[in-house]
C-alpha positions as CSV (number, residue, x, y, z in Angstrom):
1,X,0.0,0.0,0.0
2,X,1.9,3.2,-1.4
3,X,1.1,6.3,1.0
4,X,-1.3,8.3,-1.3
5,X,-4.1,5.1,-1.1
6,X,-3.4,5.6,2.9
7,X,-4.0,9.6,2.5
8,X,-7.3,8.8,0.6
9,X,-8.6,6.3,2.8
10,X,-7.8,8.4,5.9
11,X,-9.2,11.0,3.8
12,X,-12.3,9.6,3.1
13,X,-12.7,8.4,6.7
14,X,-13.0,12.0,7.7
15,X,-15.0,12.6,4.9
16,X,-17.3,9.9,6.4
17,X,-17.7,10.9,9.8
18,X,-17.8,14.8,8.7
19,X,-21.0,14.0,6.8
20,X,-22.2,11.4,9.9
21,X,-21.7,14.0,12.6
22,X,-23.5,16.4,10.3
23,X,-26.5,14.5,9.8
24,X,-26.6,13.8,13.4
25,X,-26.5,17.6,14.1
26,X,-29.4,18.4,11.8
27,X,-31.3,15.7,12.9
28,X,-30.9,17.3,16.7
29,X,-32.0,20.7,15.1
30,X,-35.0,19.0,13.6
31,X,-35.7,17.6,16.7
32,X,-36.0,20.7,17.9
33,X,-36.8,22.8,15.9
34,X,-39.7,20.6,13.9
35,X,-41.1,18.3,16.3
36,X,-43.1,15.7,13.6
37,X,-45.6,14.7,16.5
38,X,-46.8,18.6,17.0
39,X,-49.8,19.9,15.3
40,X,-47.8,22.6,13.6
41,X,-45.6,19.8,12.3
42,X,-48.2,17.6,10.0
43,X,-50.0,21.3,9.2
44,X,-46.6,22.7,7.4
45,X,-45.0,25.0,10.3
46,X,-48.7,26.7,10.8
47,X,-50.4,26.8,14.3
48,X,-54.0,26.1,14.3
49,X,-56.4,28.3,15.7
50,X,-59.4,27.4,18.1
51,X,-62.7,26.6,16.3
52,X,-65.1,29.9,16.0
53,X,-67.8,30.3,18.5
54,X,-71.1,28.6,17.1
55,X,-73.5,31.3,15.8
56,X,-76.9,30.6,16.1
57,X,-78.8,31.1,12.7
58,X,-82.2,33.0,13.0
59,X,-84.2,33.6,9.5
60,X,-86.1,36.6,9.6
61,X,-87.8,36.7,6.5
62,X,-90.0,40.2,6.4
63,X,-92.3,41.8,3.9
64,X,-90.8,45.2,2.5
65,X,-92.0,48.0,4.2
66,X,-95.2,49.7,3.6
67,X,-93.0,53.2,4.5
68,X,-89.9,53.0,1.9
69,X,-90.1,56.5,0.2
70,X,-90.8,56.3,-3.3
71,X,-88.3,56.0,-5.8
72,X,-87.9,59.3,-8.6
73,X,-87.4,58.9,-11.8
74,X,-84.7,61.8,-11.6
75,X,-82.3,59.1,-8.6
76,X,-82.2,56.0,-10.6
77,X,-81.7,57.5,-13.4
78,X,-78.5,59.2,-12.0
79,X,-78.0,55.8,-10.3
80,X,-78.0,53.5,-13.2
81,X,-77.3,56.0,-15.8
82,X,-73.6,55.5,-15.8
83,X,-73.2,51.9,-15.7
84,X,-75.5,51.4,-18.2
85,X,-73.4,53.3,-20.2
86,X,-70.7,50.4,-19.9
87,X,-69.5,49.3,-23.5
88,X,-69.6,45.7,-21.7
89,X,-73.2,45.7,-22.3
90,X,-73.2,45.9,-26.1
91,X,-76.3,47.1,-27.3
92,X,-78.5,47.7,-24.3
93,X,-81.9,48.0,-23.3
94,X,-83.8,47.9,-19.9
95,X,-86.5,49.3,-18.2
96,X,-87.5,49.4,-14.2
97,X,-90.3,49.9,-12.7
98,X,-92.0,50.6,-8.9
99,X,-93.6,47.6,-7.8
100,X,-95.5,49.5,-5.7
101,X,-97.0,51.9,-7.9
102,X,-96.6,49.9,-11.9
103,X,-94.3,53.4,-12.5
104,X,-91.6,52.6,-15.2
105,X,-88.8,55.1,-13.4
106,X,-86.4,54.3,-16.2
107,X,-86.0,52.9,-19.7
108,X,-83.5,52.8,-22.3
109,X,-84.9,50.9,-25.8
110,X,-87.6,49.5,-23.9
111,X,-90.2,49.0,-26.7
112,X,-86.9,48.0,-29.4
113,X,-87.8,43.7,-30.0
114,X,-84.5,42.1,-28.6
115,X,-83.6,38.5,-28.1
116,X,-84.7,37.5,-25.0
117,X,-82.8,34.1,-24.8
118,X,-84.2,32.8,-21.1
119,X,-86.2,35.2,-19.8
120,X,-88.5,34.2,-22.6
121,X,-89.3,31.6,-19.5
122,X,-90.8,34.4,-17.6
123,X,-93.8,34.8,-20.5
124,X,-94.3,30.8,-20.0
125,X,-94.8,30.7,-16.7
126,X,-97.1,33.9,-16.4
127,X,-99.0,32.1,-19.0
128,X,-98.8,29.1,-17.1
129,X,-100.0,30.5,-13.8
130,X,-102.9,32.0,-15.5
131,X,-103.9,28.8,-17.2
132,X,-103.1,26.0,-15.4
133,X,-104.2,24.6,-11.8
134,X,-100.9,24.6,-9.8
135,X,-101.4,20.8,-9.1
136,X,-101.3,20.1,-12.3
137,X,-99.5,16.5,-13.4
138,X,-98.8,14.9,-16.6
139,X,-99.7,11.2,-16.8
140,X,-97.7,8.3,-18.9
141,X,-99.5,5.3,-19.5
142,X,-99.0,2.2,-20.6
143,X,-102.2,0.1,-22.3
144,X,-103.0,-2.8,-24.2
145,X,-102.0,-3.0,-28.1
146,X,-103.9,-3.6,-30.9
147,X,-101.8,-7.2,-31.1
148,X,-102.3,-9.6,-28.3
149,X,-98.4,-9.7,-28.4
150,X,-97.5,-5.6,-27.9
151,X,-98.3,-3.3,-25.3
152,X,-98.4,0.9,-25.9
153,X,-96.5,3.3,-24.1
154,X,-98.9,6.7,-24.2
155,X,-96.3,9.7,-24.0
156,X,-98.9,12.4,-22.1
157,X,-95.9,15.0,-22.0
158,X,-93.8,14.3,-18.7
159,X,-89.5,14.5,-19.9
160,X,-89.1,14.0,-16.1
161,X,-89.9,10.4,-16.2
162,X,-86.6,8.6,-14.8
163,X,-84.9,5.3,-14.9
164,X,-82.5,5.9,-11.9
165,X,-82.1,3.7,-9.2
166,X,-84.8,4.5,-6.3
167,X,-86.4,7.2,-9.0
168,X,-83.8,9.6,-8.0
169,X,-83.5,11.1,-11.1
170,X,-82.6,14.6,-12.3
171,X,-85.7,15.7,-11.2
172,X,-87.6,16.3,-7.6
173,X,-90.7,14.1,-7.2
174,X,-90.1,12.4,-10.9
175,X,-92.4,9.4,-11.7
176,X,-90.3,6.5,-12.0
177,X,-90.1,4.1,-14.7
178,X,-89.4,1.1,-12.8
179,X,-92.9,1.6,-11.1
180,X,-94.2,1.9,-14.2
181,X,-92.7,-2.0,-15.3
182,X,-94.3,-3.4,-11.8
183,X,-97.7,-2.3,-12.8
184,X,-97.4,-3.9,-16.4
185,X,-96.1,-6.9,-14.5
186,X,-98.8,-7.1,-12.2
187,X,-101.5,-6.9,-15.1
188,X,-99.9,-9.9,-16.4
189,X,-99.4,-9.2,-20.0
190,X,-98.1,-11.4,-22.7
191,X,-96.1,-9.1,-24.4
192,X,-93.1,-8.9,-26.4
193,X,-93.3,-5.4,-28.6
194,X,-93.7,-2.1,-27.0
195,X,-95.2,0.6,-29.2
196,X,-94.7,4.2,-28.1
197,X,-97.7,6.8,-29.3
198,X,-96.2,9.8,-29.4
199,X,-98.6,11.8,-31.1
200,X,-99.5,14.1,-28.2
201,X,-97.2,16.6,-30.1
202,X,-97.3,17.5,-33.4
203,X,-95.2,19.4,-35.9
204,X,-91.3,19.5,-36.1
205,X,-89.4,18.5,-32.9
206,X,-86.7,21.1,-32.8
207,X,-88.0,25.0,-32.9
208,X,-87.0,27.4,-35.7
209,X,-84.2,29.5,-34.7
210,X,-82.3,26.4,-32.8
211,X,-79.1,24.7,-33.8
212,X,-78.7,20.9,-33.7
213,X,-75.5,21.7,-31.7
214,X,-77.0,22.6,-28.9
215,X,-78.1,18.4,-28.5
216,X,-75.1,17.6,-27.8
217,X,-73.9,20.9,-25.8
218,X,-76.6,19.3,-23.2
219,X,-78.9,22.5,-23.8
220,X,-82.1,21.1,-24.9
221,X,-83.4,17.2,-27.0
222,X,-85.7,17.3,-29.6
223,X,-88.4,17.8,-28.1
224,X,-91.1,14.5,-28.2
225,X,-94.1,13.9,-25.6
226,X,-91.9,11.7,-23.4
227,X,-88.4,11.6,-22.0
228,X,-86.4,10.0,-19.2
229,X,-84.1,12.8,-17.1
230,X,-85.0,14.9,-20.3
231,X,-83.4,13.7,-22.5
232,X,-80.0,13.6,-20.5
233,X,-77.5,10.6,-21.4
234,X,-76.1,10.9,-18.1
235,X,-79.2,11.7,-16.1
236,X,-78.0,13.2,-13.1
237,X,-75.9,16.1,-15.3
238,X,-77.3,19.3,-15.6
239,X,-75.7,20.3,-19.5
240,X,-75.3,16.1,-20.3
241,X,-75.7,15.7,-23.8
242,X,-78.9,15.4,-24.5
243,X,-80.5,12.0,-26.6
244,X,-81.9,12.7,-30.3
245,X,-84.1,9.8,-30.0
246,X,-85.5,10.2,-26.2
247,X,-89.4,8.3,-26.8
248,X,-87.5,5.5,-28.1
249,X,-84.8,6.0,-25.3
250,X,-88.0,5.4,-22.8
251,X,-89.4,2.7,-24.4
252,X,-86.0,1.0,-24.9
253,X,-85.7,1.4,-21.6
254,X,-89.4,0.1,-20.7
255,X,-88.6,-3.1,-22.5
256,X,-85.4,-3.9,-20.3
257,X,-86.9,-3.0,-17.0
258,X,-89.6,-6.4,-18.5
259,X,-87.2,-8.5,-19.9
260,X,-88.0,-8.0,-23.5
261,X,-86.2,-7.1,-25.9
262,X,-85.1,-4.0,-26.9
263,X,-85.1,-3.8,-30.7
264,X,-88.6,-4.5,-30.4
265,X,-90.2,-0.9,-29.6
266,X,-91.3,1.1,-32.3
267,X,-93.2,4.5,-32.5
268,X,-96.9,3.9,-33.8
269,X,-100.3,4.6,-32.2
270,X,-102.1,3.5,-29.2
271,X,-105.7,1.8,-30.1
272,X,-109.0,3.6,-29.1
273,X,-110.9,2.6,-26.2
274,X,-108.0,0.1,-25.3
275,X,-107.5,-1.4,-22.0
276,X,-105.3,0.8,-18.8
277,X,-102.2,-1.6,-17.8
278,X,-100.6,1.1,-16.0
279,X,-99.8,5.0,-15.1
280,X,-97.9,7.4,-13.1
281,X,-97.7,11.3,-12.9
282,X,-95.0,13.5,-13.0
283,X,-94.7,16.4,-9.9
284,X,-97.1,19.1,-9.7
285,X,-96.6,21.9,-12.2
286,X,-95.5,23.8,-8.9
287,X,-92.5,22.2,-8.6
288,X,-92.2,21.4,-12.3
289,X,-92.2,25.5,-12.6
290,X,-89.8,26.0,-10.2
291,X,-87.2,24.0,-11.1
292,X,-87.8,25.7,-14.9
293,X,-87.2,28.9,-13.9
294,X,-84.2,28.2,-10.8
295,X,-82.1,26.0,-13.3
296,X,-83.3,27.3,-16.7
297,X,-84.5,24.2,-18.1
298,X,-85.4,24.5,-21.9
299,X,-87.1,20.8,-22.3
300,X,-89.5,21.9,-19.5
301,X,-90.4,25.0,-20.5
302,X,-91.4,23.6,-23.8
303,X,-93.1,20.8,-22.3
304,X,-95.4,23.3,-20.0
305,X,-95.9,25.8,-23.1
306,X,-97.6,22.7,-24.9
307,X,-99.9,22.2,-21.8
308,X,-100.6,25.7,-22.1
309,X,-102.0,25.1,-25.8
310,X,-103.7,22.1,-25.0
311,X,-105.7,24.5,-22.4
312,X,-106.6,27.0,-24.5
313,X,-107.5,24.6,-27.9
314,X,-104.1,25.5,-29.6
315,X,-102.2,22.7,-31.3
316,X,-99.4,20.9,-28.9
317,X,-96.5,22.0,-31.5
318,X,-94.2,24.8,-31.3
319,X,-96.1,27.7,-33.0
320,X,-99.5,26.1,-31.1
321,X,-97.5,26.5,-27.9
322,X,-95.9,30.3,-28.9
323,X,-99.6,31.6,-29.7
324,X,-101.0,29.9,-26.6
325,X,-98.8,31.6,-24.5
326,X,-99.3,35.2,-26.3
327,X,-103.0,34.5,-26.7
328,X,-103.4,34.4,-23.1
329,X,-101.0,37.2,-22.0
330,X,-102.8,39.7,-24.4
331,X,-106.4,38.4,-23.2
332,X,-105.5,39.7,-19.4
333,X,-104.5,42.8,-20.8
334,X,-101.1,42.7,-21.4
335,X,-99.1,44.9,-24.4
336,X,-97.2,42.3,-26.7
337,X,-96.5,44.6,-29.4
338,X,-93.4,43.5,-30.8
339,X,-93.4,40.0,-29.5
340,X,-92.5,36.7,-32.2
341,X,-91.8,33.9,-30.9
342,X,-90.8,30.6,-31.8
343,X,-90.4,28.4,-29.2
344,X,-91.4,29.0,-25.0
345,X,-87.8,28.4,-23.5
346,X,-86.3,31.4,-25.5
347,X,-83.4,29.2,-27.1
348,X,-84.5,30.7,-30.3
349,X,-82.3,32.7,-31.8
350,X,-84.9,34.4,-33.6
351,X,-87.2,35.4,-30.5
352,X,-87.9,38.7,-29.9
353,X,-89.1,40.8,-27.1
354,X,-89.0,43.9,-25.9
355,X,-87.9,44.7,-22.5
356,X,-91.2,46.4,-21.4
357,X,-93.6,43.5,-22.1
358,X,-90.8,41.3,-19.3
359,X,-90.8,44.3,-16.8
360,X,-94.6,44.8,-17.0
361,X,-94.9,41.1,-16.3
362,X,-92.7,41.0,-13.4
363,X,-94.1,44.3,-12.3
364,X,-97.5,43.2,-12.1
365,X,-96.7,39.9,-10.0
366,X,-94.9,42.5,-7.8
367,X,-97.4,45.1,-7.7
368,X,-100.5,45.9,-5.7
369,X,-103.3,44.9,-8.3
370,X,-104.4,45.3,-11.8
371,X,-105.4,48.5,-11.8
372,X,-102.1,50.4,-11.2
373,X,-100.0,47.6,-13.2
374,X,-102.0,46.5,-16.6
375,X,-104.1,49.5,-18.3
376,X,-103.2,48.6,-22.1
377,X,-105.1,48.0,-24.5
378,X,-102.6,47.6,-27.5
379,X,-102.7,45.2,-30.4
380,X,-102.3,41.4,-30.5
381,X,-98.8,40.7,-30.7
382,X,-96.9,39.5,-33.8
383,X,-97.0,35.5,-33.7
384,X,-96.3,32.5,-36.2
385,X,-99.3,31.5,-37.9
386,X,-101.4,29.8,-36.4
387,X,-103.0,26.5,-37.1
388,X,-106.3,25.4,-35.5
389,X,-107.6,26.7,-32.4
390,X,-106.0,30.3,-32.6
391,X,-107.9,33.0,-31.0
392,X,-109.7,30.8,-28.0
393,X,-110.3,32.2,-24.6
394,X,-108.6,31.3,-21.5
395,X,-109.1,32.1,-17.9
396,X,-106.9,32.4,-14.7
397,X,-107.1,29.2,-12.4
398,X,-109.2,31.5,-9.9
399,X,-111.4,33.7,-11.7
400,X,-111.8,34.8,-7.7
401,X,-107.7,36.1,-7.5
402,X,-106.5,39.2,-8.8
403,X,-103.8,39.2,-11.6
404,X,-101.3,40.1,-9.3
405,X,-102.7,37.1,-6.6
406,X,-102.2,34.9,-9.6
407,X,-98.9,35.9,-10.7
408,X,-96.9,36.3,-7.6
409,X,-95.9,32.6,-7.2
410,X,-93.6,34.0,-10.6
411,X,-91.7,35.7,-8.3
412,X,-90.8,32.8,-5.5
413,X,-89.4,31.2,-8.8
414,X,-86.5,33.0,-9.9
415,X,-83.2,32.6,-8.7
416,X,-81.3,33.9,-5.6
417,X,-78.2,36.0,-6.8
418,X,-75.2,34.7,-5.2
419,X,-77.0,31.3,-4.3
420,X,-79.5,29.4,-6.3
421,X,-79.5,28.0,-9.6
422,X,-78.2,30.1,-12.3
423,X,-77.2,32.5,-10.4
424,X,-75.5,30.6,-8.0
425,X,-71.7,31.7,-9.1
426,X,-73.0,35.1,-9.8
427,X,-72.7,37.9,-7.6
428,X,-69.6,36.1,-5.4
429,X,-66.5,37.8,-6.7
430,X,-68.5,40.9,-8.3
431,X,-70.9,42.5,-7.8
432,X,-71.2,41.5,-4.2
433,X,-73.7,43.8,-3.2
434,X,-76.1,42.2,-4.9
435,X,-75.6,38.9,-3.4
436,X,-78.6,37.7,-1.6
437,X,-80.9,40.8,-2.6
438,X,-81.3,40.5,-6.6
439,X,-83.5,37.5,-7.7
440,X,-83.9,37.3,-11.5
441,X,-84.0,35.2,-14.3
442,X,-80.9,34.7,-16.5
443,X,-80.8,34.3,-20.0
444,X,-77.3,33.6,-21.7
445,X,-77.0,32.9,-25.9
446,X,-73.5,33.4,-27.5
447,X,-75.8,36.6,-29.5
448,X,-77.6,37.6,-26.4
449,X,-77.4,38.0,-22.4
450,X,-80.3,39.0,-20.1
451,X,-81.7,39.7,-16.7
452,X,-85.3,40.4,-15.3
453,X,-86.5,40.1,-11.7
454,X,-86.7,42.3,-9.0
455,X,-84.8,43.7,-6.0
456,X,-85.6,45.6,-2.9
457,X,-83.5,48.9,-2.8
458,X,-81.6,50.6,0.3
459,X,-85.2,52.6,1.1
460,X,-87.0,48.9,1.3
461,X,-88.6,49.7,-1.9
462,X,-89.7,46.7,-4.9
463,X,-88.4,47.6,-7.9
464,X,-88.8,45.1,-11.1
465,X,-86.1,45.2,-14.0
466,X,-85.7,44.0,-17.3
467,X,-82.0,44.0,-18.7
468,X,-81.4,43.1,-22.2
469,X,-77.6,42.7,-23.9
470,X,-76.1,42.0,-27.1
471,X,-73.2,41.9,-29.3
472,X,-71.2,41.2,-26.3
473,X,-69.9,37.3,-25.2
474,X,-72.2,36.4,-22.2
475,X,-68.5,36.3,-20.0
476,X,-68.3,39.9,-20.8
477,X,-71.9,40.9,-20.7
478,X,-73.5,39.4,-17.8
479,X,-70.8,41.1,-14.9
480,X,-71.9,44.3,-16.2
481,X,-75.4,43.0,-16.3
482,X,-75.1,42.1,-12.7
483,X,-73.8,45.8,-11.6
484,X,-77.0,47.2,-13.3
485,X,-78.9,45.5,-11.0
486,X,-76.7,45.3,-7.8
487,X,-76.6,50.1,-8.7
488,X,-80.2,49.2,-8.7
489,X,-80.4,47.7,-4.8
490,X,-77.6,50.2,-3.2
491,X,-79.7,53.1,-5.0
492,X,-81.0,55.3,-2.7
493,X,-83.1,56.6,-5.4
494,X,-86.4,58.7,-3.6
């Protein structure tokens, strides 16, 4: 062994235990200094701080005031004024009014036809209200075939029927489908074809002004008398993609839940005066409403506009429902000048309506009575054509209730800003003021954005409000929407 290997070994030796006593040292300091069984250890070096006090929630829902001073025309206009005047807003109308009075303090364009994209909703379900008994429900039914070897599935116009384990479906309260396979079972038929009737609806299944795209975007499926999760492929997803056959989905469906097979069910026509195998309802139209408006649901607004026309002898198709809904708006006195429609959910791109006709709407559900809130007596609005049945009358649920008695359930149905349904992620990181105060309906196209409902202002005064955008992208259009209406509840405006 020459002396230089002796130098390196020696070397290295010292190397060694150099290293050794330096890991030993830094493990002491971690000892000390990091402690791995403390709290502050397994939470990164940060002390946790002792839970909050519990606060005790106590919901005080209250009226708004008989004593708010009354809003001028002169305040919100210097309120809103300038953030109207936000190039955000593309071309802009709006109008608000005093609930409390039926005054329109402000408008900009108000009478101008615009494209109301979902707020159109807000014309449904007024028409709706007026119409239809609030218990409302739509039955599916299954009877006996023509052939000793099919059964008929009757589509009466429910696309909340579901398929879902325990019939928890998309929608509250749906009628489930597996209930509807133990009554067939229980009737004891000899089966193996299942017809669907379908012809509760007529005309074309998708509206004019609508783009097949929006199938499979999850935005609405063409739109047939029956549906499971409506139309949804993956039922419990609000914007699934959406089926382009749902009656046959059902039916499909039907078959499985009995053990037959599939690639038997066909669409045809149930037999008249044919035995009842078995039924169930969908939820009231209450709930069925509500869940329209709070989540924006095109399939059910179009479904409820066709039992609006089946109420007032219009035809169950698109136009039929349109005029239906118009017919009955302008027979309690409402001003639809400058109204076309094409559909009842407002996914049309070639809907138009004017931001009065929505603020006069929510103003009267709002307002005190009749008197103060619908005066006109303008001309029938401008409507498809009409097939048969055009022109019939129809009469509120309660001839007894006052428009505004009627209407006011509108109101319970829009979304909270800040919390429920489509405005749920609204009003959080703008706009905060608005948060809990503002409850309207949205309405979002890529050629439109809108917002009607109603807020109490900073004097404890209603005050409805129609907001209408375009030529902006809704990601631009709809925060400035949102300040409009959040000016509108810090406005001090008497």
């Amino acid at each position: 062994m020459d002396g230089s290997a002796g130098r390196r070994r020696r070397g290295l030796r010292a190397w060694v235990i150099t290293v050794l006593m330096g890991l030993v040292g830094a493990a002491a300091v971690l000892a000390v200094v990091l402690r791995p069984w403390t709290p502050e250890f397994r939470h990164g070096g940060l002390t946790i701080a002792a839970p909050p006090a519990p606060v005790r929630v106590l919901p005080d829902v209250r009226p708004a005031p008989d004593t708010g001073p009354a809003p001028s025309s002169a305040g919100v206009a210097a309120a809103v004024g300038p953030v109207a005047a936000n190039p955000d807003l593309g071309g802009f109308a709006g109008s608000v009014t005093d609930a409390a009075t039926g005054t329109v303090l402000w408008n900009s364009r108000a009478d101008e036809p615009r494209v109301p994209s979902s707020t159109a909703k807000i014309m449904t379900t007024a028409a709706a209200l007026l119409t239809l008994p609030a218990d409302q429900r739509v039955q599916t039914k299954v009877v006996a075939g023509a052939a000793s070897n099919e059964i008929v599935l009757v589509a009466g116009g429910d696309p909340t029927l579901t398929a879902q384990p325990g019939g928890k479906g998309y929608y509250p309260k749906a009628a489930g489908l597996a209930d509807l396979a133990n009554q067939v079972r229980t009737a004891d038929v000899r089966a193996d074809t299942i017809v669907v009737d379908i012809s509760r609806y007529t005309g074309p299944a998708m509206a004019r002004g609508w783009d097949p795209i929006d199938i499979g975007g999850g935005s609405i499926a063409p739109l047939e008398p029956i549906m499971l999760d409506g139309g949804r492929l993956d039922p419990l997803v609000e914007y699934s993609p959406r089926s382009s056959t749902p009656a046959l989905d059902v039916g499909r469906r039907l078959a499985t839940e009995l053990g037959l097979d599939p690639a038997k069910v066909r669409i045809g026509n149930a037999p008249q005066g044919t035995k009842r195998l078995a039924e169930v309802a969908s939820a009231p139209l209450r709930d069925r409403l509500r869940d329209m408006m709070v989540h924006s649901d095109n399939v059910l607004a179009e479904t409820i506009g066709r039992e609006v026309a089946q109420a007032t002898g219009h035809p169950a198709s698109f136009d039929g429902a349109a005029a239906a809904v118009a017919a009955v708006l302008a027979e309690h006195g409402f001003d639809l000048n400058g109204v076309t429609m094409h559909d009842c959910s407002g996914l049309s791109t070639d809907d138009r309506i004017p931001a009065r006709v929505l603020d006069r709407i929510l103003a009267t559900a709002a307002g005190p009575g009749p008197e103060e809130a619908t005066t006109s007596t303008a001309p029938n609005p401008v409507i498809p054509p009409l097939g048969a049945g055009a022109g019939s009358k129809s009469e509120p649920a309660d001839p007894e209730q006052s428009l505004t008695a009627t209407l006011v359930p509108l109101l319970d149905y829009l979304p909270v800003a800040g919390g429920t349904g489509s405005l749920t992620a609204r009003y959080v990181t703008q706009n905060q003021g608005g948060a809990g105060w503002v409850r309207a309906k949205t309405g979002t196209l890529s050629v439109a954005s809108t917002l009607a409902g109603y807020v109490l202002d900073r004097d404890g005064r209603v005050l409805t409000f129609t907001l209408m955008s375009s030529d902006r992208p809704p990601e631009v259009s709809r925060p400035a929407l949102d300040a409009v209406a959040t000016t509108l509840r810090n406005c001090g405006c008497s």
